[in-house]
VMD Tcl script that draws the C-alpha trace (Angstrom):
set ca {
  {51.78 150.09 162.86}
  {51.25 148.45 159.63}
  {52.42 151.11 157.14}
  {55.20 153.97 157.23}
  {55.96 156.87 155.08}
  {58.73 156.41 152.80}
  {60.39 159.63 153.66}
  {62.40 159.72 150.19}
  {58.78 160.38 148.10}
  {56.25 160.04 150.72}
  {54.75 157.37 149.92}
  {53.90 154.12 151.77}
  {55.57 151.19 152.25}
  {54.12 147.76 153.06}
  {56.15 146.48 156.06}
  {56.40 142.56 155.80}
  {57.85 139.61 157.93}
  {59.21 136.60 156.28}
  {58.71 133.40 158.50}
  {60.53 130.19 156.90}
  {62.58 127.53 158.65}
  {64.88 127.46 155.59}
  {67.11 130.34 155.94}
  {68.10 130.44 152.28}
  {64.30 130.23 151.10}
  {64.13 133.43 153.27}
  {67.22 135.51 152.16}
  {66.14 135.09 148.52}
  {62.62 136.52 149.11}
  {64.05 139.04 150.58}
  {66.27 139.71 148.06}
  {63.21 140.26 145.81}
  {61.03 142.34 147.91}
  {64.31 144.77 148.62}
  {64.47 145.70 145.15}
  {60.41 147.37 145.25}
  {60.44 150.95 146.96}
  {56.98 150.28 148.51}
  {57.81 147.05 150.15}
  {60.00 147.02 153.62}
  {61.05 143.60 155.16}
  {61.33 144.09 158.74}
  {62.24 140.86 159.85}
  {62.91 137.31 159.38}
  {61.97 134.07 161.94}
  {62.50 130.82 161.31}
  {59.87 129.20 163.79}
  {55.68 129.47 164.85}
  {56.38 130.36 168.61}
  {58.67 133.13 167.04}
  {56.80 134.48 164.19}
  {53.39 134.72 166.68}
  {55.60 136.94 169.18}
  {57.16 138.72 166.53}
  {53.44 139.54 164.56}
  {52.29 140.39 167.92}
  {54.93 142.61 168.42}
  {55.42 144.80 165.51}
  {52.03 143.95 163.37}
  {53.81 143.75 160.07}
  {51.02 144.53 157.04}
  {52.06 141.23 155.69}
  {53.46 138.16 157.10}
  {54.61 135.69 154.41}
  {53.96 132.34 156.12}
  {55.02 128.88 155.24}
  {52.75 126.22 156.58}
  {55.55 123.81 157.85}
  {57.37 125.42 159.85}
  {58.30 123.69 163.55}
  {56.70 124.38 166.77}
  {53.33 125.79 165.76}
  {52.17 125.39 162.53}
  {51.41 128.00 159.92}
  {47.57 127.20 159.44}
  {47.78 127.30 163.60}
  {49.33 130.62 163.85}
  {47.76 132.20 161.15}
  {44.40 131.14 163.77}
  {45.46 132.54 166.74}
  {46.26 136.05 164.87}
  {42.75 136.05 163.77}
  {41.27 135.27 167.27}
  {43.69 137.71 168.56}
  {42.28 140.27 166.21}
  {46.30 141.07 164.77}
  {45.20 142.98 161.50}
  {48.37 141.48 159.90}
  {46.96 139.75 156.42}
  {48.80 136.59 156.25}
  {50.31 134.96 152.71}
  {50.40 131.16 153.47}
  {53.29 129.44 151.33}
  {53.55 125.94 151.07}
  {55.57 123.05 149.45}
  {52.69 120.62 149.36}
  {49.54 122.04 147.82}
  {46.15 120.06 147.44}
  {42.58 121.06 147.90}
  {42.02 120.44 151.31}
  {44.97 122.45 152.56}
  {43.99 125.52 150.59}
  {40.21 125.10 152.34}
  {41.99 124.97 155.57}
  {44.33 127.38 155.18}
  {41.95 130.07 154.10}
  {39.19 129.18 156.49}
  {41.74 129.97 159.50}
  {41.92 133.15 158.24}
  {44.44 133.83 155.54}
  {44.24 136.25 152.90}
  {46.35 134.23 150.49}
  {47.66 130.58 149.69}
  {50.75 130.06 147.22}
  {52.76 127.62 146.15}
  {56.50 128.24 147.13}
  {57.29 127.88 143.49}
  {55.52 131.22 142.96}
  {58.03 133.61 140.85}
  {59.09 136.99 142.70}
  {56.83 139.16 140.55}
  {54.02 137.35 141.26}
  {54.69 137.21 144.95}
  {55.25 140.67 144.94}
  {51.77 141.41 143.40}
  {50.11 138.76 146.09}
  {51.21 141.04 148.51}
  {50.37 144.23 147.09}
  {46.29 142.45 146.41}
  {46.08 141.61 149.84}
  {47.02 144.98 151.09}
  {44.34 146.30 148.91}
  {42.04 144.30 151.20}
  {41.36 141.06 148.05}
  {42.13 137.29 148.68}
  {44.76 135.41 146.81}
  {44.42 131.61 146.24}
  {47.24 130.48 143.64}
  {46.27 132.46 140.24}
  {42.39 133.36 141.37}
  {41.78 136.43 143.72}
  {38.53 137.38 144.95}
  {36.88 139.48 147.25}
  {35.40 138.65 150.77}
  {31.71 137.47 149.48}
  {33.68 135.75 146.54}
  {36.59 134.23 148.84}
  {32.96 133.03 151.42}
  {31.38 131.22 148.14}
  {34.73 129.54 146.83}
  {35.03 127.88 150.48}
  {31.86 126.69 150.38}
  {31.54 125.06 147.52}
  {34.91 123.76 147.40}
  {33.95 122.17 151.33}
  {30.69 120.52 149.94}
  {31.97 119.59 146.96}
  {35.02 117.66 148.87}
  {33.21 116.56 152.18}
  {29.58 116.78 151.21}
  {29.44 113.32 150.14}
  {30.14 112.45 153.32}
  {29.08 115.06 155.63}
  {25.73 116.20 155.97}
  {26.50 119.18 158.10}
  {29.61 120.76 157.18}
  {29.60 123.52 159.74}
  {32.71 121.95 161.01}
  {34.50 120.46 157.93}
  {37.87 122.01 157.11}
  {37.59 124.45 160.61}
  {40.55 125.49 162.15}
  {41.82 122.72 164.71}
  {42.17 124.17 168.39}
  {45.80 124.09 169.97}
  {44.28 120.74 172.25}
  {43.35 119.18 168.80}
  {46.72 119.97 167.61}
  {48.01 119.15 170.58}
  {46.59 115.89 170.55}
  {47.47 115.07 166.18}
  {50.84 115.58 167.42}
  {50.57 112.45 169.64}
  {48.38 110.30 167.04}
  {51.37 110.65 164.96}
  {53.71 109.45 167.78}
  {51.58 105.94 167.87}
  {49.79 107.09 171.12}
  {46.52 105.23 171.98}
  {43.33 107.85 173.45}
  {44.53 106.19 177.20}
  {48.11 106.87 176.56}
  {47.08 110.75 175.35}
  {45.10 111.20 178.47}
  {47.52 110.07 180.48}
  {49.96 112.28 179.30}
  {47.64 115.61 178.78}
  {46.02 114.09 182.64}
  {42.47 114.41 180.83}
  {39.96 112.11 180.40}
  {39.65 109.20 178.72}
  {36.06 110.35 177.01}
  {37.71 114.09 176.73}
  {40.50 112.19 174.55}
  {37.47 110.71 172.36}
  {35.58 113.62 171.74}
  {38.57 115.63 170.20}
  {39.26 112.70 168.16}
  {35.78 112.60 166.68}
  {36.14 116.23 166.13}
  {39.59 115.88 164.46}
  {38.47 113.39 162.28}
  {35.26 115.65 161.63}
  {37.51 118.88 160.75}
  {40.33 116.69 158.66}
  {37.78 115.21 156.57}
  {38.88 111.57 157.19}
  {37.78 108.38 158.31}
  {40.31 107.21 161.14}
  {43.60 108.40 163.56}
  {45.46 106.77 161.04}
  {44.35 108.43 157.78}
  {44.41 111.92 160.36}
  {48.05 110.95 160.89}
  {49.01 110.93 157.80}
  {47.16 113.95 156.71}
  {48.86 116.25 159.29}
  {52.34 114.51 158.75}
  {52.61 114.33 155.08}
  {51.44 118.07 154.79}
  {54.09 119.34 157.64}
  {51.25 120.23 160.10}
  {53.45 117.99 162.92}
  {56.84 116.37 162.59}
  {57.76 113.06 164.20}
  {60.86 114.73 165.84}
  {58.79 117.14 167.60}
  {56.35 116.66 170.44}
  {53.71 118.78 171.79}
  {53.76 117.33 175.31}
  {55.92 115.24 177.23}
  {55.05 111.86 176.61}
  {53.76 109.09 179.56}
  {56.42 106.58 180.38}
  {56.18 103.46 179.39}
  {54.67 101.04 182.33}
}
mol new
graphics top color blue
foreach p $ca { graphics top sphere $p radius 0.5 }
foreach p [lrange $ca 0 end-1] q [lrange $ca 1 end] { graphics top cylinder $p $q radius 0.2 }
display resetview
């Protein structure tokens, strides 16, 4: 259920979920939203593993999603609600905005990208647009066709200099890809990764090459810094269990 009847005037009330790590960033958007008759928040979770159980659970309308949050990313969840087919529309937040977030974000299927900064009325009409099926990125909105040329142009006109095909520039990395980023930032060489994740050595390579294809960069250490200065993995976390040292 994504919608309920406001039994007070009968009409409908967006049901949202606020997913933050900061519990004080998340009582003062609530705050906000409680004061509009046609918004209901339904919940509050402060981590990815959480939020995806929770969206899966109740399918909020709206899920207001902050990129860095711990455990699985916000670009990462917002994937695997799209592969899942969760009809939640997701509202990306983030602290740390640049061009080749917003291509990512949106390309993993979100139906808007702001700034944290954004003021309450302004957050409260991003929700409402989305609900009304349009695509939010900072002050532009647009519909699907629009939202389809935006990313491509903004992809070519980023990677095209470097990329000839950009089928795969700025896609959505896979939970092994993430997986393995997590241990790039950690220092780990491709034998120490496949070691740990008991792949191959060659496997290791390939999702390297495509990491470094999807990020838009040139090496593990540029894709290290990408992913860590954006929140996308923190050094105190680890995906896997790393090898021991020999």
């Amino acid at each position: 259920m994504t919608e309920h009847s406001n039994a007070q005037d009968g009409s409908q009330r967006i049901e949202v979920l606020i997913v933050d790590d900061h519990s004080i960033f998340r009582q003062g958007i609530q705050m906000n939203l409680d004061l509009h008759a046609d918004i209901e928040v339904i919940g509050q979770c402060s981590n990815g593993p959480e939020a995806l159980q929770t969206i899966m659970d109740k399918q909020p309308a709206v899920v207001l999603l902050d990129i860095n949050i711990p455990g699985i990313n916000g670009i990462q969840v917002t994937r695997q609600l799209v592969a899942e087919r969760v009809p939640t529309r997701v509202v990306l937040m983030t602290g740390y905005d640049d061009a080749e977030q917003v291509i990512h974000a949106m390309r993993a299927g979100a139906a808007a990208y702001c700034a944290k900064e954004i003021s309450p009325d302004k957050l409260v009409e991003v929700i409402r647009l989305v609900m009304g099926g349009h695509y939010v990125i900072q002050e532009q909105v647009f519909d699907r066709q629009g939202l389809e040329d935006w990313l491509s142009s903004g992809v070519e006109a980023i990677a095209g200099q470097y990329y000839a095909d950009l089928a795969d520039t700025f896609s959505p990395l896979s939970p092994r890809e993430m997986e393995i980023l997590q241990f790039v930032t950690h220092g780990l060489s491709n034998k120490e990764i496949a070691r740990a994740l008991q792949i191959s050595h060659q496997t290791v390579k390939n999702h390297m090459t495509s990491i470094l294809r999807k990020l838009a960069v040139e090496d593990r250490t540029q894709a290290a810094v990408f992913a860590l200065r954006r929140g996308w993995v923190r050094l105190r976390e680890t995906g896997s269990k790393e090898p021991d040292d020999e």
